[in-house]
Backbone and ligand atoms as CSV (ligand in chain L), in Angstrom:
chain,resi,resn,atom,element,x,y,z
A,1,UNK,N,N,3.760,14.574,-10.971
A,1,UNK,CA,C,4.741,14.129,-9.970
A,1,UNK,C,C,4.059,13.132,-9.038
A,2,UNK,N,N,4.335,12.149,-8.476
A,2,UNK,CA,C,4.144,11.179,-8.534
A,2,UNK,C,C,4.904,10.266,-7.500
A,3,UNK,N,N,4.786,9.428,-6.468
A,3,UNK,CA,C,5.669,8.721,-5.787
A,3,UNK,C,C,5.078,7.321,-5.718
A,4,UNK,N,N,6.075,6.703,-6.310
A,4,UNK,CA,C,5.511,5.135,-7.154
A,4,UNK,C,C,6.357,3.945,-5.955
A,5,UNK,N,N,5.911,3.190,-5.834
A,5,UNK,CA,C,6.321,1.792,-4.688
A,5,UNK,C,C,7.646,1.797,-5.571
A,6,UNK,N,N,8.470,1.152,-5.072
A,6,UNK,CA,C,10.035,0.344,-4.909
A,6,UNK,C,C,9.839,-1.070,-4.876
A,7,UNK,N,N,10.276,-1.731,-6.407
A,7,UNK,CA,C,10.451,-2.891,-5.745
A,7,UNK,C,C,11.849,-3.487,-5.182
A,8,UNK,N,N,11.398,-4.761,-4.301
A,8,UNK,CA,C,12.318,-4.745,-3.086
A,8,UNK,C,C,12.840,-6.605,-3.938
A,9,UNK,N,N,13.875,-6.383,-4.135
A,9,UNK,CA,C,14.786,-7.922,-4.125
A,9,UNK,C,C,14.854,-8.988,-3.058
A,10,UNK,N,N,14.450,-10.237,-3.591
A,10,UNK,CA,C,14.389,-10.762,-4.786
A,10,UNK,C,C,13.425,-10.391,-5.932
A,11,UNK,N,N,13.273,-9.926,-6.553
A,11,UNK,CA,C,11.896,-10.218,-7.806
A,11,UNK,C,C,12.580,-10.104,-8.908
A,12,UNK,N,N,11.909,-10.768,-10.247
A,12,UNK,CA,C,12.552,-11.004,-11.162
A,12,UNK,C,C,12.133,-9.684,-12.352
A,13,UNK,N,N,11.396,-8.816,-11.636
A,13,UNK,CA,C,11.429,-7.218,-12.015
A,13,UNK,C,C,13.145,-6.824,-12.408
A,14,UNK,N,N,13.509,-7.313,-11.129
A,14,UNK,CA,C,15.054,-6.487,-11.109
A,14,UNK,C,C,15.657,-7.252,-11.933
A,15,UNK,N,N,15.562,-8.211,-12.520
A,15,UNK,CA,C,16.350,-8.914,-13.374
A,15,UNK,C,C,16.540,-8.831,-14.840
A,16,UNK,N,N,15.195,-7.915,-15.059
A,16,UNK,CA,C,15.154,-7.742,-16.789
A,16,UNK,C,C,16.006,-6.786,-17.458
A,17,UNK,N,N,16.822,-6.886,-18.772
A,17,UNK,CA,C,17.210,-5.836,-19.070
A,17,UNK,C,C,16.597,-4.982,-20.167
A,18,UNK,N,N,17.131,-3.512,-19.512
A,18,UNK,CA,C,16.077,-2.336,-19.631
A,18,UNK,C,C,15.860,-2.247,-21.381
A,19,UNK,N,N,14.659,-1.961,-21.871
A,19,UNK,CA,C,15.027,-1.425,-23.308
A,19,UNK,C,C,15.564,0.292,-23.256
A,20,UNK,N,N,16.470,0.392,-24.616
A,20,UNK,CA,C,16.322,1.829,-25.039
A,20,UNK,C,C,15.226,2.532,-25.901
A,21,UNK,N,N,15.714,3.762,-25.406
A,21,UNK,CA,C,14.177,4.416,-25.571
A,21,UNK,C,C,14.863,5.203,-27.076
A,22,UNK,N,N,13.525,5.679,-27.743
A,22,UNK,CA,C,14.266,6.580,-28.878
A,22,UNK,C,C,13.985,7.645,-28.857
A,23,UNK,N,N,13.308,8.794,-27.520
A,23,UNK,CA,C,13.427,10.028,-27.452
A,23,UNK,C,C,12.902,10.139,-25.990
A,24,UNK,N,N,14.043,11.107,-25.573
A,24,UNK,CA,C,12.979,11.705,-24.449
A,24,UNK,C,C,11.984,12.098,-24.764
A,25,UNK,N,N,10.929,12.179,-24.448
A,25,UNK,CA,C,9.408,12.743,-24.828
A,25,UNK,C,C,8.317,13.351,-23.276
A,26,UNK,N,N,7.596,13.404,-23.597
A,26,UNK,CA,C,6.700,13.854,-22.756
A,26,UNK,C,C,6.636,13.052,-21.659
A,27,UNK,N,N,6.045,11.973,-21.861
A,27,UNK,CA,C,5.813,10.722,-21.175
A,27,UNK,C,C,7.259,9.789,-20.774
A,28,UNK,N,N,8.563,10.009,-21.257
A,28,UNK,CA,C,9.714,9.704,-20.328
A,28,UNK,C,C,9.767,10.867,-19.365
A,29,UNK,N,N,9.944,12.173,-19.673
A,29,UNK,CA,C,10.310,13.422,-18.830
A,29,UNK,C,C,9.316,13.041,-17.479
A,30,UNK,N,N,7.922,12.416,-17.961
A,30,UNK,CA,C,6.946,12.098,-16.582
A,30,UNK,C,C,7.862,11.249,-15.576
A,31,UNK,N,N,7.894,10.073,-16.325
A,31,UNK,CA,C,8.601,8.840,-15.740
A,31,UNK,C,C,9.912,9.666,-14.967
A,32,UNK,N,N,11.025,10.268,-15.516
A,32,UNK,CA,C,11.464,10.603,-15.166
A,32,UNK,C,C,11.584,11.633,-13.796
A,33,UNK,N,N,10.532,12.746,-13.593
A,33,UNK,CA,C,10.417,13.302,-12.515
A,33,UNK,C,C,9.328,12.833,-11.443
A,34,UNK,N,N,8.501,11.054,-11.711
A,34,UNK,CA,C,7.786,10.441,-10.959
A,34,UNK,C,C,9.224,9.971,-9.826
A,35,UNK,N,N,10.268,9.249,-11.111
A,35,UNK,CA,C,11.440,8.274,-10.242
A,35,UNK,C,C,12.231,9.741,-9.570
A,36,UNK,N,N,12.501,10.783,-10.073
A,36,UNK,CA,C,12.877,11.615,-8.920
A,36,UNK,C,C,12.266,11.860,-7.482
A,37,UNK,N,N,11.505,12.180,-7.200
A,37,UNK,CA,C,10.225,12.104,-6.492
A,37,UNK,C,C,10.287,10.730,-5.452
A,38,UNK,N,N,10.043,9.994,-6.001
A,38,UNK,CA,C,10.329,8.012,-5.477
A,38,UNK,C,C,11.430,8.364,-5.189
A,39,UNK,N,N,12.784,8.430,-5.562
A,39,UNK,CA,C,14.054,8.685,-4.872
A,39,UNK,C,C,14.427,9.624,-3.860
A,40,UNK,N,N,13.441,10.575,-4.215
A,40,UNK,CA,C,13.964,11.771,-3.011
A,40,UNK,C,C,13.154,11.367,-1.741
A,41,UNK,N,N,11.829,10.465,-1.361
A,41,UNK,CA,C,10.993,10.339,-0.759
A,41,UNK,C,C,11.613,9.403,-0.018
A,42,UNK,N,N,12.205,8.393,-0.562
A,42,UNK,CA,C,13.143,7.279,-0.370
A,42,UNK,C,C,14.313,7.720,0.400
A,43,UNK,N,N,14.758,8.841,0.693
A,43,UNK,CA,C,16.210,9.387,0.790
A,43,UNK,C,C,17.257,8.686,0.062
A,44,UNK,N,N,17.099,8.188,-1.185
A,44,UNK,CA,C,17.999,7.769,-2.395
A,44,UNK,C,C,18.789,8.717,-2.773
A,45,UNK,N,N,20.079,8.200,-3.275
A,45,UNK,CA,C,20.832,9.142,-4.170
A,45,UNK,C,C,20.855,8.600,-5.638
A,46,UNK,N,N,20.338,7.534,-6.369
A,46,UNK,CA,C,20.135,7.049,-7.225
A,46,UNK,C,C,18.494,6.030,-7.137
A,47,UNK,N,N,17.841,6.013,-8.610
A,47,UNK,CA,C,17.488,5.453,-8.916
A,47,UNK,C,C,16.955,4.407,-10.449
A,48,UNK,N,N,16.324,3.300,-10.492
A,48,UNK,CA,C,16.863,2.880,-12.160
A,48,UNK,C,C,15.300,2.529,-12.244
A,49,UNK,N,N,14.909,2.911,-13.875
A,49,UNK,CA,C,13.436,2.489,-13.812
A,49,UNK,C,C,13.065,1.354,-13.410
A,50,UNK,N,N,13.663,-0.132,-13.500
A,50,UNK,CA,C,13.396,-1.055,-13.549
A,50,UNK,C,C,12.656,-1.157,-11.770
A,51,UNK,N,N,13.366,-0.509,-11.150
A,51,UNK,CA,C,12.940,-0.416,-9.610
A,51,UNK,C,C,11.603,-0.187,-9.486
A,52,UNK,N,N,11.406,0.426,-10.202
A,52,UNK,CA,C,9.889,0.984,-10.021
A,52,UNK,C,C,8.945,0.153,-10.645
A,53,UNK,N,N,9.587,-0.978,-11.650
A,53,UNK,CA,C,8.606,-1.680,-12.768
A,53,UNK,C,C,8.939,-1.354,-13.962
A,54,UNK,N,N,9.569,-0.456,-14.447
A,54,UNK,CA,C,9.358,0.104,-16.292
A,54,UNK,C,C,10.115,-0.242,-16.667
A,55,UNK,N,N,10.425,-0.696,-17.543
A,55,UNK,CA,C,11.865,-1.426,-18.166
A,55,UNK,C,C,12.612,-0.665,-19.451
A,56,UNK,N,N,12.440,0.980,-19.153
A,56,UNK,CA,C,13.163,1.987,-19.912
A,56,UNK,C,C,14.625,2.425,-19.543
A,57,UNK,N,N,15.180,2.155,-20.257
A,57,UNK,CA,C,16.696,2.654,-19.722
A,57,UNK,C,C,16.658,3.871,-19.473
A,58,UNK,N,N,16.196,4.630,-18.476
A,58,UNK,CA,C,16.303,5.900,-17.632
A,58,UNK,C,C,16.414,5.406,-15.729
A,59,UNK,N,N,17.785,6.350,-15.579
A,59,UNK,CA,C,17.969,6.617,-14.404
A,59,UNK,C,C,17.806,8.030,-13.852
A,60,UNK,N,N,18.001,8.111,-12.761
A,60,UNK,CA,C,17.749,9.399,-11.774
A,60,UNK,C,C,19.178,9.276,-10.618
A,61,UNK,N,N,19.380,10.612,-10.608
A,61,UNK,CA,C,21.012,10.566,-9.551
A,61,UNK,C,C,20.613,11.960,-9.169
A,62,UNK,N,N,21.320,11.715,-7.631
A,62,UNK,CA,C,21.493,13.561,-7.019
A,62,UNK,C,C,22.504,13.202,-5.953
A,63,UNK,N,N,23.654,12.977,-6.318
A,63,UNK,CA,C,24.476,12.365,-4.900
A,63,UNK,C,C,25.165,14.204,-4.217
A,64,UNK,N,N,24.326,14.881,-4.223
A,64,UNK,CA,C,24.049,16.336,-3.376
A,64,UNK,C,C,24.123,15.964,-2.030
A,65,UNK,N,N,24.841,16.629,-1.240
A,65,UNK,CA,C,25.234,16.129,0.482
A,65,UNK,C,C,23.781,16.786,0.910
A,66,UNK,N,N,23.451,16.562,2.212
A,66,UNK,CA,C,22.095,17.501,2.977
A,66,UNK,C,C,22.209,18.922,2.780
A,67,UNK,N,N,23.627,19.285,3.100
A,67,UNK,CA,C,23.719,20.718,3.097
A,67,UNK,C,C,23.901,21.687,1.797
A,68,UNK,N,N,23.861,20.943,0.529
A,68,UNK,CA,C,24.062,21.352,-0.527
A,68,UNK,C,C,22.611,21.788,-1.339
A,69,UNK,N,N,23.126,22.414,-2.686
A,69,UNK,CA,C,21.444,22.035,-3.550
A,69,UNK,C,C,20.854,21.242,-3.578
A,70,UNK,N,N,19.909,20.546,-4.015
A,70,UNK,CA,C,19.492,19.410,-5.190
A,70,UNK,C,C,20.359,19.695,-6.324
A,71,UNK,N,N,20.936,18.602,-6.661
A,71,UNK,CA,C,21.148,18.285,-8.278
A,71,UNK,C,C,21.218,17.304,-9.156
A,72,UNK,N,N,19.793,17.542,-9.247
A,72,UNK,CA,C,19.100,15.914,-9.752
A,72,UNK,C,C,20.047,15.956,-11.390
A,73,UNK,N,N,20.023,14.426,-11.297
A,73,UNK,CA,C,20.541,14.682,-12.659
A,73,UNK,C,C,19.494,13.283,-13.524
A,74,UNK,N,N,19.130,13.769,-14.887
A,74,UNK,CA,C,18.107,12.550,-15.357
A,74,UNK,C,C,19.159,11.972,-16.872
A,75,UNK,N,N,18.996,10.765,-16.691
A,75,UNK,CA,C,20.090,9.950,-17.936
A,75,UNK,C,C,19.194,9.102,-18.602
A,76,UNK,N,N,18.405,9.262,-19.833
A,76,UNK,CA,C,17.998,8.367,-20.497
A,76,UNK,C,C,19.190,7.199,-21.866
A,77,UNK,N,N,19.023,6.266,-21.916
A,77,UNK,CA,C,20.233,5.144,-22.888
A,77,UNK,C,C,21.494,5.799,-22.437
A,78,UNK,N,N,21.796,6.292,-20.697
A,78,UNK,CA,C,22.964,6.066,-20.373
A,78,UNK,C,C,24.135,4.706,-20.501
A,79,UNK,N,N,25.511,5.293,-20.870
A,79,UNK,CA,C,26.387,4.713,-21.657
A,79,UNK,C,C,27.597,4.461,-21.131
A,80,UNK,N,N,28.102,3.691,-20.646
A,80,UNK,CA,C,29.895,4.053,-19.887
A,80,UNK,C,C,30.965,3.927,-21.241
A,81,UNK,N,N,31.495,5.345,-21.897
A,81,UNK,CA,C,32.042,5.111,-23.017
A,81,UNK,C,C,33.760,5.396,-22.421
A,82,UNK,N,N,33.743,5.484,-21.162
A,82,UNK,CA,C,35.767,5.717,-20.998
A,82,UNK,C,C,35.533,5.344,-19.390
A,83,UNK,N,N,36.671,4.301,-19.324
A,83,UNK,CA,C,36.586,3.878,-18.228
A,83,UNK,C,C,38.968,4.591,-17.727
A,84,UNK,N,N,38.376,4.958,-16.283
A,84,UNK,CA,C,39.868,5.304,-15.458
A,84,UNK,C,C,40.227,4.274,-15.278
A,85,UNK,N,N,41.778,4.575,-14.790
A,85,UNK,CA,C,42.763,3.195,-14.091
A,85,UNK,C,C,42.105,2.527,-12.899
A,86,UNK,N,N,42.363,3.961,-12.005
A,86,UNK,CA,C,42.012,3.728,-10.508
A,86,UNK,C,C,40.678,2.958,-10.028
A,87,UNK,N,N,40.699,1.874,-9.023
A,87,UNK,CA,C,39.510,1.754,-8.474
A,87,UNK,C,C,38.821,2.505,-7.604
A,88,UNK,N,N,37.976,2.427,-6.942
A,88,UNK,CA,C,37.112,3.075,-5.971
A,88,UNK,C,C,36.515,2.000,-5.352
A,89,UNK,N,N,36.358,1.815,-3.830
A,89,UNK,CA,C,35.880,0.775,-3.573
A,89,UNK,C,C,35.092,1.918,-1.866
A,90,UNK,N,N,34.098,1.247,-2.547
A,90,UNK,CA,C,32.210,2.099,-1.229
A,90,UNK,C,C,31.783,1.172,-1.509
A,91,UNK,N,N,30.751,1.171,-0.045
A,91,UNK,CA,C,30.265,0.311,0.983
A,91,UNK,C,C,28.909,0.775,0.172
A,92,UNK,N,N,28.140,-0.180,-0.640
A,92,UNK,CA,C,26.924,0.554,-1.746
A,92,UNK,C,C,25.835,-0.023,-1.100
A,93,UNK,N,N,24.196,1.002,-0.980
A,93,UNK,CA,C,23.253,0.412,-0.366
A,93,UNK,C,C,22.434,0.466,-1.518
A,94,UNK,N,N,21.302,-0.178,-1.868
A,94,UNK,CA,C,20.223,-0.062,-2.447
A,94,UNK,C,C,18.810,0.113,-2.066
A,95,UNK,N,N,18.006,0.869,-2.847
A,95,UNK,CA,C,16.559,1.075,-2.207
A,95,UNK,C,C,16.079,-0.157,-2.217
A,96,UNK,N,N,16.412,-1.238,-3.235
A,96,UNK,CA,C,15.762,-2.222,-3.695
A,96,UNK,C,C,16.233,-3.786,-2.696
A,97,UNK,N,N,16.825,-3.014,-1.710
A,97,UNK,CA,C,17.894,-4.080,-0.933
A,97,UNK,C,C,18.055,-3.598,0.335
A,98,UNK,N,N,16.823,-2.952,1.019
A,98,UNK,CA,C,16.791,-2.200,2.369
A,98,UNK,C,C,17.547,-2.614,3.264
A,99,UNK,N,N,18.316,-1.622,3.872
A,99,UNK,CA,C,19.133,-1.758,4.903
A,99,UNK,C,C,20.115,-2.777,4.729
A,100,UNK,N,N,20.614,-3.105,3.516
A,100,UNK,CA,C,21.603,-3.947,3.264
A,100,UNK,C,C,22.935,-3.417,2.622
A,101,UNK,N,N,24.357,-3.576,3.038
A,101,UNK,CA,C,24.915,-3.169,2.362
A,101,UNK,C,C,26.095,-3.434,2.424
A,102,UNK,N,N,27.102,-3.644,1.208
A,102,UNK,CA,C,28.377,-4.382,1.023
A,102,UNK,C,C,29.263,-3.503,0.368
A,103,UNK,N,N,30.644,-3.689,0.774
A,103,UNK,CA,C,31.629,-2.867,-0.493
A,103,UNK,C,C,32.040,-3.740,-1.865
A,104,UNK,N,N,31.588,-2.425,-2.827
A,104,UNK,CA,C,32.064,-3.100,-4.163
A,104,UNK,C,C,32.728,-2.702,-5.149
A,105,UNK,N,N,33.905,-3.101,-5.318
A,105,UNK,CA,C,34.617,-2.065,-6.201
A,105,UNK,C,C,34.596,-1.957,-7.865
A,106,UNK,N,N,34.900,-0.559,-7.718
A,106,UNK,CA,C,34.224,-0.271,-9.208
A,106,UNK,C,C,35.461,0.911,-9.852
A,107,UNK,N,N,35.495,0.930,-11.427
A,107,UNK,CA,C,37.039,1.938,-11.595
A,107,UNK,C,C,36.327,3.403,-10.456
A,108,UNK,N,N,37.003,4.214,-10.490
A,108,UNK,CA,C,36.974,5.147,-9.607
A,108,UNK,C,C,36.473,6.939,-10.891
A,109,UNK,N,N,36.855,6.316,-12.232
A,109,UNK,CA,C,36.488,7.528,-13.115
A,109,UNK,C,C,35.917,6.690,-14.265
A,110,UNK,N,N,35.012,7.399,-14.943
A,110,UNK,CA,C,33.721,6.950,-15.528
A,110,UNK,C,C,33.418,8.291,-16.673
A,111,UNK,N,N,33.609,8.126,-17.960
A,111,UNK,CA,C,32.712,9.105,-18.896
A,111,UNK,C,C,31.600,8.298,-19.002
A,112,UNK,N,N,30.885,9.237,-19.063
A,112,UNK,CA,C,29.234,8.841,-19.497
A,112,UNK,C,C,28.453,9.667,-20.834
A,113,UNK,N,N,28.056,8.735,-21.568
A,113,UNK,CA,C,27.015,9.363,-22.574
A,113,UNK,C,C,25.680,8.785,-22.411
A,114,UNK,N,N,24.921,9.669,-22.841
A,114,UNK,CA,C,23.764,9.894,-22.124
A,114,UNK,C,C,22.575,11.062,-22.958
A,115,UNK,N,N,21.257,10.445,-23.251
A,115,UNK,CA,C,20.147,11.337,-23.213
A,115,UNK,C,C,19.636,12.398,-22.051
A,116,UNK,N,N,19.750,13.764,-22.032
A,116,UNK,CA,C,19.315,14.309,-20.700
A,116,UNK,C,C,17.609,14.607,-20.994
A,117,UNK,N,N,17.068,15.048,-20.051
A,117,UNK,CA,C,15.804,14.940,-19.732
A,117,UNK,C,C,15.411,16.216,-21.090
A,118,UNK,N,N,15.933,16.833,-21.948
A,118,UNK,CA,C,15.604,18.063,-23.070
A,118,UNK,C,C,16.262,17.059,-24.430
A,119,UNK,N,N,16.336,15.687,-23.998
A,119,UNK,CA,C,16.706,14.414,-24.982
A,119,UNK,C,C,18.137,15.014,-25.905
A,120,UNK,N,N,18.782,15.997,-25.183
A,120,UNK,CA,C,20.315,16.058,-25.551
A,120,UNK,C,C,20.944,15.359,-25.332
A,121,UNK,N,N,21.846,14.776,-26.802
A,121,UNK,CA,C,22.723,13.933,-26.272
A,121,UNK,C,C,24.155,14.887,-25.165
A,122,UNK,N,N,24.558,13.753,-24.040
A,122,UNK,CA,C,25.628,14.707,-23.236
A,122,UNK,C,C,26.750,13.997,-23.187
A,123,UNK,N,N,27.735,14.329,-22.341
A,123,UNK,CA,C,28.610,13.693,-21.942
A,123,UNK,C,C,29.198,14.244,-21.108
A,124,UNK,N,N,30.048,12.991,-19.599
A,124,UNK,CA,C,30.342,13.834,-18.959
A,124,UNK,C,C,31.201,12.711,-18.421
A,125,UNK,N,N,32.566,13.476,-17.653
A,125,UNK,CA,C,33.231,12.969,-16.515
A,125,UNK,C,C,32.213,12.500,-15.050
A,126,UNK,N,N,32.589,11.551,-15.126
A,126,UNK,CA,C,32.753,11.922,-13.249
A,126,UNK,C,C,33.612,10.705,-12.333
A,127,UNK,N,N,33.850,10.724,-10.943
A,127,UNK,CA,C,34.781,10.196,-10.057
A,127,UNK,C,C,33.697,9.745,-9.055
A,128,UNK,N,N,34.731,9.682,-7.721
A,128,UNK,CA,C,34.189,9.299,-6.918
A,128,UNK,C,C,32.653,8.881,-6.349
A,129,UNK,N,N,31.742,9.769,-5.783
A,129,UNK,CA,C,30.564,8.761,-5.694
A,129,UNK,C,C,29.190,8.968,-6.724
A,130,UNK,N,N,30.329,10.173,-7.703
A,130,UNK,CA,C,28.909,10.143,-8.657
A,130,UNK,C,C,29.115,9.180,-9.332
A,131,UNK,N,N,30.672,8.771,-9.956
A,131,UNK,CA,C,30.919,7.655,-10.388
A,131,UNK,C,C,30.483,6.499,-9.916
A,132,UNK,N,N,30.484,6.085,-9.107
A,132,UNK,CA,C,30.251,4.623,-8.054
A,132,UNK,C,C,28.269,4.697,-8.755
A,133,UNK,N,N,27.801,6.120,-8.399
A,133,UNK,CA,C,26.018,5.677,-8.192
A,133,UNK,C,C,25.529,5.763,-9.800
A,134,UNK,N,N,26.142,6.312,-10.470
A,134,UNK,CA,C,26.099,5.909,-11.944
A,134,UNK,C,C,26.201,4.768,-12.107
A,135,UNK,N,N,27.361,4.097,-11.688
A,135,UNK,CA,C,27.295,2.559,-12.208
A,135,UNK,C,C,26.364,1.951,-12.131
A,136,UNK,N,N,26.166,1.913,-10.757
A,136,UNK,CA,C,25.104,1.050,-10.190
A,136,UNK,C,C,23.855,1.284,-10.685
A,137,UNK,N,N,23.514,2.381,-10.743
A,137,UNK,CA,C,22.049,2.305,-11.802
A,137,UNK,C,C,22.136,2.110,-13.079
A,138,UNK,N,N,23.336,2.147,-13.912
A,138,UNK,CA,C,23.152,1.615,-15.102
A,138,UNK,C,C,23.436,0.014,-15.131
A,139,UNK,N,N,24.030,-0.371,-13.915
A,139,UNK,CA,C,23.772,-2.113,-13.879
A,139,UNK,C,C,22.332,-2.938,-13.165
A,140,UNK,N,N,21.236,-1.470,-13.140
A,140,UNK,CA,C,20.072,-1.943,-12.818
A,140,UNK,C,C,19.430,-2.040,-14.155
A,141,UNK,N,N,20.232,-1.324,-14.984
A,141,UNK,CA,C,19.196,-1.340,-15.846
A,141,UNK,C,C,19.369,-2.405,-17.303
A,142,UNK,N,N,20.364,-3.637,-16.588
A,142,UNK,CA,C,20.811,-4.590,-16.976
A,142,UNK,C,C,20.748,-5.895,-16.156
A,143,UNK,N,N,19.844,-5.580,-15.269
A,143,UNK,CA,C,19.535,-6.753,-14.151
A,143,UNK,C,C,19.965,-7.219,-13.093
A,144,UNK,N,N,21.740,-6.085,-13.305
A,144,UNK,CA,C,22.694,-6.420,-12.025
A,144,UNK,C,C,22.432,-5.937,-11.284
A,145,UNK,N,N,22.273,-6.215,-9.712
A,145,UNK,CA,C,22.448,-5.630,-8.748
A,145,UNK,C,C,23.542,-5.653,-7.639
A,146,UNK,N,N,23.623,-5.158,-6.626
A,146,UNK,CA,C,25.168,-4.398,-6.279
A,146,UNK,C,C,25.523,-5.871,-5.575
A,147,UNK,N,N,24.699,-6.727,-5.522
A,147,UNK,CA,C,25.021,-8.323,-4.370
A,147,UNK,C,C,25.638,-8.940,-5.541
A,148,UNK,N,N,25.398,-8.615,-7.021
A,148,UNK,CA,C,25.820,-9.505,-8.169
A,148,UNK,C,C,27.474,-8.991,-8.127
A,149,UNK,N,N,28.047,-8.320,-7.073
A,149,UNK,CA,C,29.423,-7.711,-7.582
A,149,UNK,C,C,30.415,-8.720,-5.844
A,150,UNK,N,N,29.163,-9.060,-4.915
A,150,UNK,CA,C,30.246,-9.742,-3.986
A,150,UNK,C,C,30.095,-11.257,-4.038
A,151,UNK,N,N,30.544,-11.511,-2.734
A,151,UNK,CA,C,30.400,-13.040,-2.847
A,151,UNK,C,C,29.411,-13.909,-3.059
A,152,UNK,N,N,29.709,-14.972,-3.268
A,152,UNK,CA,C,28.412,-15.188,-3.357
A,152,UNK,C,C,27.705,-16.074,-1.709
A,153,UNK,N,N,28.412,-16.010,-1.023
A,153,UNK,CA,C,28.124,-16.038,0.612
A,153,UNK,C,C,27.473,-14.886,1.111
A,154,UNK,N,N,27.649,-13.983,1.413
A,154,UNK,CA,C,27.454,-12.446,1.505
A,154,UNK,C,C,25.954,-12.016,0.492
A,155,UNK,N,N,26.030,-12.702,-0.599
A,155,UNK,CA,C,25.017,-12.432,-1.424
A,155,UNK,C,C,23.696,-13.385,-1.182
A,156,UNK,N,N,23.899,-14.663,-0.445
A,156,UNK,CA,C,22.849,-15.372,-0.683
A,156,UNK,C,C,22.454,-15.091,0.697
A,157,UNK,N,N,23.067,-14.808,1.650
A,157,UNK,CA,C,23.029,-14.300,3.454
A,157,UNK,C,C,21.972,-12.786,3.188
A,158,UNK,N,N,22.328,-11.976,2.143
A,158,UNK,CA,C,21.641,-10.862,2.032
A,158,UNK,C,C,20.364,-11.470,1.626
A,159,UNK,N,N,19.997,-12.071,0.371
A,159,UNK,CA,C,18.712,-12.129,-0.330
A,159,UNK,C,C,18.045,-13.219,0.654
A,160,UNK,N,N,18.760,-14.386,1.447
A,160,UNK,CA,C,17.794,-14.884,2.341
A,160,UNK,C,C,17.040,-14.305,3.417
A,161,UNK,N,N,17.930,-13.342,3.881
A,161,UNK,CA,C,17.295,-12.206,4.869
A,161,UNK,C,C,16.247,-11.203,3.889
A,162,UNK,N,N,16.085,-10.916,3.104
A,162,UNK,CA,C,15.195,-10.498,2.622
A,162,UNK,C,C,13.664,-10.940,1.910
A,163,UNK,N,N,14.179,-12.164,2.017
A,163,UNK,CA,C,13.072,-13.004,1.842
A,163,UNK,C,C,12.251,-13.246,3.053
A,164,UNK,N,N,13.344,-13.462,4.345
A,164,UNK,CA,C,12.560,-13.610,5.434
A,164,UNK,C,C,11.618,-12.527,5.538
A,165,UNK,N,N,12.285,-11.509,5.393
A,165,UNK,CA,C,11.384,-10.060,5.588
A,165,UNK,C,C,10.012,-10.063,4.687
A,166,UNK,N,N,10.422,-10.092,3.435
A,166,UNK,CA,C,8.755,-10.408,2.948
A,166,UNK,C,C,7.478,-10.993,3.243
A,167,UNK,N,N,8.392,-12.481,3.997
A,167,UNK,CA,C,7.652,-13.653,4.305
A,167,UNK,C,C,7.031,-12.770,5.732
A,168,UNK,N,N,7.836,-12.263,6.717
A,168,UNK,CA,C,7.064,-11.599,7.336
A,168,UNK,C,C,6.118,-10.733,7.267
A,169,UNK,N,N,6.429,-9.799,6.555
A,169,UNK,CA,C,5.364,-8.396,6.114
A,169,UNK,C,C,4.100,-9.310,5.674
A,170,UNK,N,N,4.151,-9.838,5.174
A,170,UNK,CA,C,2.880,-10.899,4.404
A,170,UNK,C,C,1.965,-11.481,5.520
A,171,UNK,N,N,2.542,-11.911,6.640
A,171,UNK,CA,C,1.758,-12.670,7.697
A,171,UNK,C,C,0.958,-11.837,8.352
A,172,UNK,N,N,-0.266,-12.259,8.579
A,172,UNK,CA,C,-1.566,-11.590,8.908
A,172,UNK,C,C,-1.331,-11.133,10.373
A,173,UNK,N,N,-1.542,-9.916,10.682
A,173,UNK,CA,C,-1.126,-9.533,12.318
A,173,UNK,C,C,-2.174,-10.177,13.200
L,1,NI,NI,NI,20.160,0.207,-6.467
């Protein structure tokens, strides 16, 4: 277990798309409960390998309120195979996009297939914001990120401010 840096957008890390893997194994299940770990440390409710650097199609989700369990959930060659009518439209933040955040709408119900962390294949419903943080990490793990869903005013206002920020952190105190 393990708590690995975040990378932070722009970088062209976030841009690659993820390969699939052909088994959970030892060494994904690692990866997998390192990016849990990085997400929970983070106060994340999602995360996508690519964030971290690895370019394995495995995500990490626990959209669990404070007062609830943990319930991490791990998705290796997660899949959106049934999409709902309804939209859903949340105000989405990213680790990879600190303190930034826009509404983006997305259908509101979502089946998912999916490798779980015992490399069963699964499948499952879900809605509201497990739906929404599913998406979004499986469009990390295709290079999209949540600024690729608004304007593109709003989007270039976000990533210039984040550039400033780098450019700062970098300057010698
Ligand atoms: Ni994200």
């Amino acid at each position: 277990m393990a708590v690995m840096p975040i990378i932070v957008a722009p970088d062209p890390r976030l841009k690659i798309k993820a390969k699939s893997i052909d088994k959970v194994d030892d060494a994904v299940r690692t990866l997998m409960d390192d990016m849990l770990d990085t997400m929970y440390s983070a106060n994340g409710i999602g995360l996508a390998a690519p964030q971290v650097g690895d370019d394995r199609r495995v995500i990490v989700v626990d959209v669990a309120r404070q007062d609830e369990d943990p319930a991490p959930m791990y998705m290796a060659n997660p899949q959106i195979v049934d999409v709902g009518d309804d939209d859903r439209i949340h105000e989405e933040g990213c680790l990879s996009l600190p303190e930034h955040f826009a509404e983006v709408t997305r259908p509101d119900r979502v089946k998912i297939r999916y490798l779980d962390r015992d490399n069963k294949i699964r499948e499952i419903e879900a809605d509201e914001l497990l739906s929404t943080c599913i998406q979004h990490e499986i469009d990390h793990l295709d290079g999209i990120l949540f600024v690729d869903h608004v304007s593109a005013l709003k989007r270039n206002m976000i990533l210039r401010k984040l550039v400033k920020a780098k450019k700062l952190a970098q300057q010698p105190a």
